[in-house]
PQR file with spaces between the fields and no chain letter, atoms N, CA, C, O and H, PARSE charges and radii, in Angstrom:
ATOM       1  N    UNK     1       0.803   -1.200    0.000 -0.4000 1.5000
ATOM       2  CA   UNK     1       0.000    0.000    0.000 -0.0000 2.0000
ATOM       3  C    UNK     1       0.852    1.272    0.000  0.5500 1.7000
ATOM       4  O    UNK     1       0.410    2.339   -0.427 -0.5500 1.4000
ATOM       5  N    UNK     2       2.295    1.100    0.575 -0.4000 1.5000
ATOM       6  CA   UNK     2       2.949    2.583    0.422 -0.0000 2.0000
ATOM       7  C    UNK     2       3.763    2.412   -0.326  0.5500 1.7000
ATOM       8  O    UNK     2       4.348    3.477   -0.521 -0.5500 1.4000
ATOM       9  H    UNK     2       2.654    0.234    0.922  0.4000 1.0000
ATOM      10  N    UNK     3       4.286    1.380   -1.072 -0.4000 1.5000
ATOM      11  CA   UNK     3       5.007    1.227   -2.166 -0.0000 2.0000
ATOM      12  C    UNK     3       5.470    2.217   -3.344  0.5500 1.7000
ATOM      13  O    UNK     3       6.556    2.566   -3.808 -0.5500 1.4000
ATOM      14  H    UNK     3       3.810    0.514   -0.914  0.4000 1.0000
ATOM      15  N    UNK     4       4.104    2.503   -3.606 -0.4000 1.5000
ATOM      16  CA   UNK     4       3.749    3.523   -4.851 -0.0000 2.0000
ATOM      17  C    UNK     4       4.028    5.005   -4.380  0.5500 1.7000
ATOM      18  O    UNK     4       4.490    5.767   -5.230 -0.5500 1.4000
ATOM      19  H    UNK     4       3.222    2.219   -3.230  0.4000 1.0000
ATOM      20  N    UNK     5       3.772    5.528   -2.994 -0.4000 1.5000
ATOM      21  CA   UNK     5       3.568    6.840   -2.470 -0.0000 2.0000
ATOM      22  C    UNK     5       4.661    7.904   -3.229  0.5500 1.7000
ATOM      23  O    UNK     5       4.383    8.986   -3.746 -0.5500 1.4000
ATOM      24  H    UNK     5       3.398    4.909   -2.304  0.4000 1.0000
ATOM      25  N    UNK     6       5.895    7.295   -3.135 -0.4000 1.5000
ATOM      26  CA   UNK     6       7.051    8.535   -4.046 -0.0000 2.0000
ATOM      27  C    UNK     6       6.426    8.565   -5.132  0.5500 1.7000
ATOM      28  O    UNK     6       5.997    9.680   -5.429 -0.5500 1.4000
ATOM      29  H    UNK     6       6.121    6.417   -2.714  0.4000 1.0000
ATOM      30  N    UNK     7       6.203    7.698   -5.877 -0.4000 1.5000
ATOM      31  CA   UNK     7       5.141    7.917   -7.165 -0.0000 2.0000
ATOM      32  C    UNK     7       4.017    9.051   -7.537  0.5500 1.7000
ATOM      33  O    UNK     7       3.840    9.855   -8.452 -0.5500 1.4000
ATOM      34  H    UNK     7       6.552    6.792   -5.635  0.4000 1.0000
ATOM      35  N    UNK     8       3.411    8.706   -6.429 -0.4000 1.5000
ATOM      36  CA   UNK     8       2.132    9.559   -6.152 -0.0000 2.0000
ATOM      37  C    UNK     8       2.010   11.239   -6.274  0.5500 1.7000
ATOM      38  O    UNK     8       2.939   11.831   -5.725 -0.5500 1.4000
ATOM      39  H    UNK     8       3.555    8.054   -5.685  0.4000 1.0000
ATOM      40  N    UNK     9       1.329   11.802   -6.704 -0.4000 1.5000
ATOM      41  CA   UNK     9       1.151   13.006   -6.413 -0.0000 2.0000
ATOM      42  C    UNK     9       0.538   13.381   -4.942  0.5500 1.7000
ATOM      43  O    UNK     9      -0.185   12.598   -4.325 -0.5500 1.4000
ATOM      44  H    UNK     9       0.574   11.321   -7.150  0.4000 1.0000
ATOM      45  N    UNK    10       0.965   14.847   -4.389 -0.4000 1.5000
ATOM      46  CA   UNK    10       0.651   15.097   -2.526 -0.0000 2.0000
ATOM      47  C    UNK    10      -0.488   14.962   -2.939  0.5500 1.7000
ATOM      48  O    UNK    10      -0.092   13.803   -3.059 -0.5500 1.4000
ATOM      49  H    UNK    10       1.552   15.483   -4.890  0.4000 1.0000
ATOM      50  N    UNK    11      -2.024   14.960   -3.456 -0.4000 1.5000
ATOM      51  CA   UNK    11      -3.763   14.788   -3.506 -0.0000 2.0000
ATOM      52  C    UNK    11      -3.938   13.616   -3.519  0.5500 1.7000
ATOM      53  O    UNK    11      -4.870   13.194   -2.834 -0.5500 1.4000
ATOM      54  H    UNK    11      -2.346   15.902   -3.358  0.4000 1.0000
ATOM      55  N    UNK    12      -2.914   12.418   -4.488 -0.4000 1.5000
ATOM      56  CA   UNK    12      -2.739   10.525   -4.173 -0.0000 2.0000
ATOM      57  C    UNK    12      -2.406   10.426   -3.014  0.5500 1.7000
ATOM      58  O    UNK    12      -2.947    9.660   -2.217 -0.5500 1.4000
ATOM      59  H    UNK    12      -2.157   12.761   -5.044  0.4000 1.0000
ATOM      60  N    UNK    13      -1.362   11.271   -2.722 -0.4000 1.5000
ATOM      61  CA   UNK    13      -0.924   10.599   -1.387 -0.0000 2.0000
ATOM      62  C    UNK    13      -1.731   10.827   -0.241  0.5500 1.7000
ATOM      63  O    UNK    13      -1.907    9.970    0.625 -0.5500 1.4000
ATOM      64  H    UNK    13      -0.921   11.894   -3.369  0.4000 1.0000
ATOM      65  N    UNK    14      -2.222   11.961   -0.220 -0.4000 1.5000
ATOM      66  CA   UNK    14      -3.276   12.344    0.884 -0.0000 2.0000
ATOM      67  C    UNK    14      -4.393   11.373    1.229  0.5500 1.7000
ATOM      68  O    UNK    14      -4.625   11.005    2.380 -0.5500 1.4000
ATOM      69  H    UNK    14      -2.079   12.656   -0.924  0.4000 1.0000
ATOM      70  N    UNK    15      -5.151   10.934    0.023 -0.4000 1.5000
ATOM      71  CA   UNK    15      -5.794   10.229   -0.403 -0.0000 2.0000
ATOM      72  C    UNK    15      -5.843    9.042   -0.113  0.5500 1.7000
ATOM      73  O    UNK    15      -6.899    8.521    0.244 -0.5500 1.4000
ATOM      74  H    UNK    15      -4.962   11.233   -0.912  0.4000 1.0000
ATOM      75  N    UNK    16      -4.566    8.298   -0.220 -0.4000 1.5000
ATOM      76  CA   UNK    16      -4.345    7.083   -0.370 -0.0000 2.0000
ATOM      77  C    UNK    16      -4.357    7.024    1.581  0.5500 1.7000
ATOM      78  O    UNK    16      -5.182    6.499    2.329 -0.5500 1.4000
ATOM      79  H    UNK    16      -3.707    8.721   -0.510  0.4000 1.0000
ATOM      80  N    UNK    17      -3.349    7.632    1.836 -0.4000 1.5000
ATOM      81  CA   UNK    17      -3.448    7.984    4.002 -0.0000 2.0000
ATOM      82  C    UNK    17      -4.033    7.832    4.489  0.5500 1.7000
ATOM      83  O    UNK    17      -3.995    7.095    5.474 -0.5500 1.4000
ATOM      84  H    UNK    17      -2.679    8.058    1.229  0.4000 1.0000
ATOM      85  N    UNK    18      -5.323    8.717    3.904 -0.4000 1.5000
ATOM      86  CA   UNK    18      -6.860    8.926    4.367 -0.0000 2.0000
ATOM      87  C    UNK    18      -7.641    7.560    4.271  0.5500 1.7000
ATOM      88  O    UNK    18      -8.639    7.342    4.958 -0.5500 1.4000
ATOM      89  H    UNK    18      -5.354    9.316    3.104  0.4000 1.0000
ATOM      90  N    UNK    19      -7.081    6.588    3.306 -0.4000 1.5000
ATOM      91  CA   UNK    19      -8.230    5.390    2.731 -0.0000 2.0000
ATOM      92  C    UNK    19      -7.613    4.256    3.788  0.5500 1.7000
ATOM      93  O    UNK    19      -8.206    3.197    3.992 -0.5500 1.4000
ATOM      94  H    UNK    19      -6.270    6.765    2.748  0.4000 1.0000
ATOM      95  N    UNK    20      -6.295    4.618    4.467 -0.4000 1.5000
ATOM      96  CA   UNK    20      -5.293    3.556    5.121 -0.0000 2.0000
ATOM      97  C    UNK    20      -5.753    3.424    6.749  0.5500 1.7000
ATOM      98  O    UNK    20      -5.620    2.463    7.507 -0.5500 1.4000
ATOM      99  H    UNK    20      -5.814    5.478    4.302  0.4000 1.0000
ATOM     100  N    UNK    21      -6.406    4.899    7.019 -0.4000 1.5000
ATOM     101  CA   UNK    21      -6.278    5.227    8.195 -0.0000 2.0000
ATOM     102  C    UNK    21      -7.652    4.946    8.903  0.5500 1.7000
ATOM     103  O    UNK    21      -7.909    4.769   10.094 -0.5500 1.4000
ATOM     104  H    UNK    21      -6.514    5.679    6.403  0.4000 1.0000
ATOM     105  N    UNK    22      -8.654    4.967    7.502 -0.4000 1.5000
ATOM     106  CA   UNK    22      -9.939    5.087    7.692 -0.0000 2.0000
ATOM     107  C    UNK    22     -10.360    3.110    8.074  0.5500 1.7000
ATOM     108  O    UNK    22     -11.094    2.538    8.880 -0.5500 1.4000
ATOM     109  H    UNK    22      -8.445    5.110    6.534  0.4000 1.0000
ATOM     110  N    UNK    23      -9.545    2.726    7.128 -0.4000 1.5000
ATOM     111  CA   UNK    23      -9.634    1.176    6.887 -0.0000 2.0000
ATOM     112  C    UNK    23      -9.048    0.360    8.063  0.5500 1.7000
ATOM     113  O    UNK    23      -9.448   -0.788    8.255 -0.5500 1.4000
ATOM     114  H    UNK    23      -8.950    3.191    6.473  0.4000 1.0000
ATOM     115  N    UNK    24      -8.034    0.972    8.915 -0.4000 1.5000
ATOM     116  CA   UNK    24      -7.275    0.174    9.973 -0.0000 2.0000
ATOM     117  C    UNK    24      -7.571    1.003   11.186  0.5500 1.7000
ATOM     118  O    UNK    24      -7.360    0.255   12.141 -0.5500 1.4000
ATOM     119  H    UNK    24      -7.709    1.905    8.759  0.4000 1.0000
ATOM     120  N    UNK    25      -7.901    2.015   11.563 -0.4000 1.5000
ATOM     121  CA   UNK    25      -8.176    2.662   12.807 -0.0000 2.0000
ATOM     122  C    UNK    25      -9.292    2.735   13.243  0.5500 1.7000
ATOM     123  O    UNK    25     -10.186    3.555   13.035 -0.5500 1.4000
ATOM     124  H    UNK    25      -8.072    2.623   10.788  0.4000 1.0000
ATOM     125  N    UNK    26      -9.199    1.143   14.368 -0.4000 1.5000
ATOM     126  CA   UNK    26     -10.337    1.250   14.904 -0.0000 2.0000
ATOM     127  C    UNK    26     -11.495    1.983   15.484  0.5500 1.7000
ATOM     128  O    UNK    26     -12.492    1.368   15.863 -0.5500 1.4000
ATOM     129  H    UNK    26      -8.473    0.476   14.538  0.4000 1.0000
ATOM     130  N    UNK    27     -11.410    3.089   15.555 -0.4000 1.5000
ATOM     131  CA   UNK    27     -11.745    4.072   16.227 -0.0000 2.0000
ATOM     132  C    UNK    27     -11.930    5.234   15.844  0.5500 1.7000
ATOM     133  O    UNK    27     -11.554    5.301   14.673 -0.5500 1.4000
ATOM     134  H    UNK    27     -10.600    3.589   15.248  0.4000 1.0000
ATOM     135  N    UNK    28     -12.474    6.616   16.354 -0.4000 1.5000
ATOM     136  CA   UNK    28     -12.973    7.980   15.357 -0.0000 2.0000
ATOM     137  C    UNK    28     -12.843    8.694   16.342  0.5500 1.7000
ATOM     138  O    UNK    28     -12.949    8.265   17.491 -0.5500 1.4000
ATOM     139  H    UNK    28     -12.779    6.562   17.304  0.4000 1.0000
ATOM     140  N    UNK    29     -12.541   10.135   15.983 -0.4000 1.5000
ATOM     141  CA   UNK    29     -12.825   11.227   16.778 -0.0000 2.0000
ATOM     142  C    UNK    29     -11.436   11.285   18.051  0.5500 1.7000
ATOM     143  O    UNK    29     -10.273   11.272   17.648 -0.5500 1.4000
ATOM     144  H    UNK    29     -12.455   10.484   15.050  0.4000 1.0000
ATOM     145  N    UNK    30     -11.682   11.333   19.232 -0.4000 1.5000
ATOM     146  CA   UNK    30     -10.716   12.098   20.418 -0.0000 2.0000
ATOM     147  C    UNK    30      -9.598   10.555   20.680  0.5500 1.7000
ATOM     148  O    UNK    30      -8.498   10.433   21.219 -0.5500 1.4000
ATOM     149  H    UNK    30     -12.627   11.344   19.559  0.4000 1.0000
ATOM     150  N    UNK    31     -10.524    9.572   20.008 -0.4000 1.5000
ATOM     151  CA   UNK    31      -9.831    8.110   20.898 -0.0000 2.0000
ATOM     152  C    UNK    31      -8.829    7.982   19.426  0.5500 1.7000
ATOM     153  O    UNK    31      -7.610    7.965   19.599 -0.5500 1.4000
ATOM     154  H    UNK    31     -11.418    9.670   19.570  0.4000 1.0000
ATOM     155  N    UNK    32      -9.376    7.895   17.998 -0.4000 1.5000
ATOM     156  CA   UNK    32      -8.434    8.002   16.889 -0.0000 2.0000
ATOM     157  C    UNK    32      -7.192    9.006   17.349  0.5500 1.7000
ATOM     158  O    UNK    32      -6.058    8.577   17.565 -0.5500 1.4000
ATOM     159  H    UNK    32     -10.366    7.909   17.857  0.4000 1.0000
ATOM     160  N    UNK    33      -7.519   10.224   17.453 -0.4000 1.5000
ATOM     161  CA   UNK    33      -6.284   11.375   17.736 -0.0000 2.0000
ATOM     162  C    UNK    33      -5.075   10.850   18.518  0.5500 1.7000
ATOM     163  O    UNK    33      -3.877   10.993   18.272 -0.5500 1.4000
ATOM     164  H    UNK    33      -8.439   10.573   17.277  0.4000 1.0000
ATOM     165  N    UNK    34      -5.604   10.292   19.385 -0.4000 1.5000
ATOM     166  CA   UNK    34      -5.283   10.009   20.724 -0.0000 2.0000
ATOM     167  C    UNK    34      -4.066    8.643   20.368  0.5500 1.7000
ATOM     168  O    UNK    34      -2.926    8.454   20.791 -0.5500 1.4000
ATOM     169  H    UNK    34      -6.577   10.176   19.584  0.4000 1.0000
ATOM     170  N    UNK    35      -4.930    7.873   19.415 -0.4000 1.5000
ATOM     171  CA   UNK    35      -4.024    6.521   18.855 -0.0000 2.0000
ATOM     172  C    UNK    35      -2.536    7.472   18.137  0.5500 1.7000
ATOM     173  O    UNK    35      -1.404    7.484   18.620 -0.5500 1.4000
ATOM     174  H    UNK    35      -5.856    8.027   19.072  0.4000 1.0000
ATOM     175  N    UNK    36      -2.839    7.935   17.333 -0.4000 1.5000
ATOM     176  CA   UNK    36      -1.892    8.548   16.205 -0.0000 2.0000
ATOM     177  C    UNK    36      -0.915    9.043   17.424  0.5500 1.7000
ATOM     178  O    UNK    36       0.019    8.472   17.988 -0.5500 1.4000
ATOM     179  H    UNK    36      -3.759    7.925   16.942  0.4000 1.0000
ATOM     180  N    UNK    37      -1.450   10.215   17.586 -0.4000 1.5000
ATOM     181  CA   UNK    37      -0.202   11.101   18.866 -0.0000 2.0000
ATOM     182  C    UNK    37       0.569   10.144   19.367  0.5500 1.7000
ATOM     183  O    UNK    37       1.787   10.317   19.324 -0.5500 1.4000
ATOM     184  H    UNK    37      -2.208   10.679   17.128  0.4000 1.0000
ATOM     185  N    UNK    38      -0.080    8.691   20.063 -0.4000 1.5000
ATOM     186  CA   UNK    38       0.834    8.329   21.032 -0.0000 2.0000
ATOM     187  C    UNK    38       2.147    7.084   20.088  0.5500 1.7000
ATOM     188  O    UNK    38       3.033    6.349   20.525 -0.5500 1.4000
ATOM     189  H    UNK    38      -1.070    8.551   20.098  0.4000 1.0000
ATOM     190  N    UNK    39       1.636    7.393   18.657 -0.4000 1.5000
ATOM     191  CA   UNK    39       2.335    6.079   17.948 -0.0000 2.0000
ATOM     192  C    UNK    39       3.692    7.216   16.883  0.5500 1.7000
ATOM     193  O    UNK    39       4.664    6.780   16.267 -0.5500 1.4000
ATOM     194  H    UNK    39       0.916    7.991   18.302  0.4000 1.0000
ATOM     195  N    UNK    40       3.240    8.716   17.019 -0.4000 1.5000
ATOM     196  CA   UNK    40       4.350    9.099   16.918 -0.0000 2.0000
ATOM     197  C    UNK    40       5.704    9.432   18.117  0.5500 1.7000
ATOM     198  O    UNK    40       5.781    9.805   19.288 -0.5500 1.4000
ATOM     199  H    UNK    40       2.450    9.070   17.520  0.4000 1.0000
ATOM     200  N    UNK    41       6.910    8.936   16.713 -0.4000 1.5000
ATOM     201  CA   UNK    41       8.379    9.242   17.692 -0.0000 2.0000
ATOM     202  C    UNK    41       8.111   10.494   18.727  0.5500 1.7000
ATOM     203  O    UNK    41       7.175   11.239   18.434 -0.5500 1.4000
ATOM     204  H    UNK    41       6.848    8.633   15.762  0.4000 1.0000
ATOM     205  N    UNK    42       8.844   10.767   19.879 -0.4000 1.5000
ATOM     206  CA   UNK    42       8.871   11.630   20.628 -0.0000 2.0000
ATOM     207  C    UNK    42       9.974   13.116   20.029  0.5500 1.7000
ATOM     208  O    UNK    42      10.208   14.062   20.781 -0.5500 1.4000
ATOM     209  H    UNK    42       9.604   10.162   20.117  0.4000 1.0000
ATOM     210  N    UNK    43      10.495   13.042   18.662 -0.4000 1.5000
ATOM     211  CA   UNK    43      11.141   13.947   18.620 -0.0000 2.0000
ATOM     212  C    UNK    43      11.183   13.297   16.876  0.5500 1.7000
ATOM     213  O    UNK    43      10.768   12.180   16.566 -0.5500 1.4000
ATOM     214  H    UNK    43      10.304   12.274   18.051  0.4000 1.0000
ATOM     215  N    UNK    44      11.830   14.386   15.833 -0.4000 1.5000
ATOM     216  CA   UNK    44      11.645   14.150   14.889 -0.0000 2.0000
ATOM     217  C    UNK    44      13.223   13.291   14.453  0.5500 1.7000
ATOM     218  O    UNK    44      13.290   12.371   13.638 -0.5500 1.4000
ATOM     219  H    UNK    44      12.167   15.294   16.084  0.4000 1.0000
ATOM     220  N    UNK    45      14.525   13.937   15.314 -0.4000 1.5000
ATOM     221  CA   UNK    45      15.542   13.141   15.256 -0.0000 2.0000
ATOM     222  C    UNK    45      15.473   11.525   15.345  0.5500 1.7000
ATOM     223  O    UNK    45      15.989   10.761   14.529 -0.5500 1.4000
ATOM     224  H    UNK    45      14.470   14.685   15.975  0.4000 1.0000
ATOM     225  N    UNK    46      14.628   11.100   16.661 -0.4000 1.5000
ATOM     226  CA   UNK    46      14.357   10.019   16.933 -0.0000 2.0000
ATOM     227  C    UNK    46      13.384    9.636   15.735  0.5500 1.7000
ATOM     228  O    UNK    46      13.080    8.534   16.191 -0.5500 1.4000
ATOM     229  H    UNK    46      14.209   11.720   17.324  0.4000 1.0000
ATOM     230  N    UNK    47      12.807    9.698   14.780 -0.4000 1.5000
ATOM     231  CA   UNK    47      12.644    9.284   13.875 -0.0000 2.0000
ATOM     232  C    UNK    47      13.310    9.168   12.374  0.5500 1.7000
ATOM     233  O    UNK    47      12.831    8.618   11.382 -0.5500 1.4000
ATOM     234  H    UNK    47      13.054   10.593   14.410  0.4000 1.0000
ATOM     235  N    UNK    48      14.598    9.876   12.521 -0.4000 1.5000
ATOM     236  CA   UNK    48      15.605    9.473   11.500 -0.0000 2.0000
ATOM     237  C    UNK    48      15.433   10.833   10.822  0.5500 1.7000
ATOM     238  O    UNK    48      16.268   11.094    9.955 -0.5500 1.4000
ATOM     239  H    UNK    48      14.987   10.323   13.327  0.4000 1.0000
ATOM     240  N    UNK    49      14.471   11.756   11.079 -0.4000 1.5000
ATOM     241  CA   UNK    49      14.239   13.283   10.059 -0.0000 2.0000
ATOM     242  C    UNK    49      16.008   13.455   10.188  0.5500 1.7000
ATOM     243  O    UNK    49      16.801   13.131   11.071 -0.5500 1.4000
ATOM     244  H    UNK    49      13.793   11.544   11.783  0.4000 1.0000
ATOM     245  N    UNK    50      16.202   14.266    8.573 -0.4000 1.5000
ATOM     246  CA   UNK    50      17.118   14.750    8.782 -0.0000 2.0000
ATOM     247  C    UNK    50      17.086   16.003    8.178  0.5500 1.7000
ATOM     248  O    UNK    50      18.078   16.578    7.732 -0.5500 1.4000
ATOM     249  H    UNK    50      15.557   14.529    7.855  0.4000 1.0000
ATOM     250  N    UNK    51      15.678   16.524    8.162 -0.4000 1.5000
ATOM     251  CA   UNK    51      15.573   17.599    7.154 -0.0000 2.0000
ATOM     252  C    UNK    51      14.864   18.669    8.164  0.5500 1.7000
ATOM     253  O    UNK    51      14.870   18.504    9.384 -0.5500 1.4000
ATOM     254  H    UNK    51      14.872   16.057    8.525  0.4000 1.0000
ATOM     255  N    UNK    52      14.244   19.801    7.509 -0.4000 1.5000
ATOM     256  CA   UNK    52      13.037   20.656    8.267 -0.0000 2.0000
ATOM     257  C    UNK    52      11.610   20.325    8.057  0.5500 1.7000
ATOM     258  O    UNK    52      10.611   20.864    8.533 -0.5500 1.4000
ATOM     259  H    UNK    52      14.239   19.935    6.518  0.4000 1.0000
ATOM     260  N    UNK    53      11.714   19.411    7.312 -0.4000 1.5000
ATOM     261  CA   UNK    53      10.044   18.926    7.574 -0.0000 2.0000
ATOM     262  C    UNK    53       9.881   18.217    8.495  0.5500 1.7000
ATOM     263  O    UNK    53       8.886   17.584    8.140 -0.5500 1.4000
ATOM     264  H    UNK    53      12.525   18.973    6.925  0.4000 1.0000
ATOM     265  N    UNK    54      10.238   17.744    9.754 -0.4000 1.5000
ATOM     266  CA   UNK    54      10.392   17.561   10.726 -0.0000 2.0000
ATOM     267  C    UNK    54       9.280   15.794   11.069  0.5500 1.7000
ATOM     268  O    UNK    54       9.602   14.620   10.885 -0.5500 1.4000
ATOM     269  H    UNK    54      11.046   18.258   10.042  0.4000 1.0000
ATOM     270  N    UNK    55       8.272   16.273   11.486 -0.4000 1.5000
ATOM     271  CA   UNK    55       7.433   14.739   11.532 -0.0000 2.0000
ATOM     272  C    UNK    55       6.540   14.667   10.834  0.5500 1.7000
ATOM     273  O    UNK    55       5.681   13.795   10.966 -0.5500 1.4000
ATOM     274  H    UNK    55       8.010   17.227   11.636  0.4000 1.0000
ATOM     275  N    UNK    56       6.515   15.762    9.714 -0.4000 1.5000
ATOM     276  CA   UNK    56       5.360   15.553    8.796 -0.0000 2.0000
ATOM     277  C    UNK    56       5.975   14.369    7.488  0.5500 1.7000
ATOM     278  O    UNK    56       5.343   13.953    6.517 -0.5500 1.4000
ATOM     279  H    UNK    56       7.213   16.470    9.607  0.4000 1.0000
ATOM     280  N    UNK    57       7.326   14.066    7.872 -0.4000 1.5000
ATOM     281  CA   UNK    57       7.445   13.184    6.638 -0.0000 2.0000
ATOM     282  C    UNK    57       6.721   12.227    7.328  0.5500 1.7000
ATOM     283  O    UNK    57       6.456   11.150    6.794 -0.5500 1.4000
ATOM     284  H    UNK    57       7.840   14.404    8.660  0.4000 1.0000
């Protein structure tokens, strides 16, 4: 499913996120938020960023 994403244009890729997130996250609203926040790294270093887009890669 993320195979293709460098491929993709940012409206595919958005797209495609949105269809990933909707399909595997059990959950909606404050308890979804709540999943995401706690499954990102605590810092963007600790996730290997080495740029200024920081944790949005």
């Amino acid at each position: 499913m993320t195979a293709d994403l460098p491929r993709l244009e940012l409206s595919a890729r958005i797209s495609r996120t949105s269809e990933g997130l909707h399909a595997h996250l059990p959950v909606t609203g404050p308890d979804a938020l709540d999943i995401l926040l706690r499954s990102l790294p605590p810092t963007p270093e600790a996730a290997g960023v080495t740029n200024d887009f920081g944790l949005h890669i």
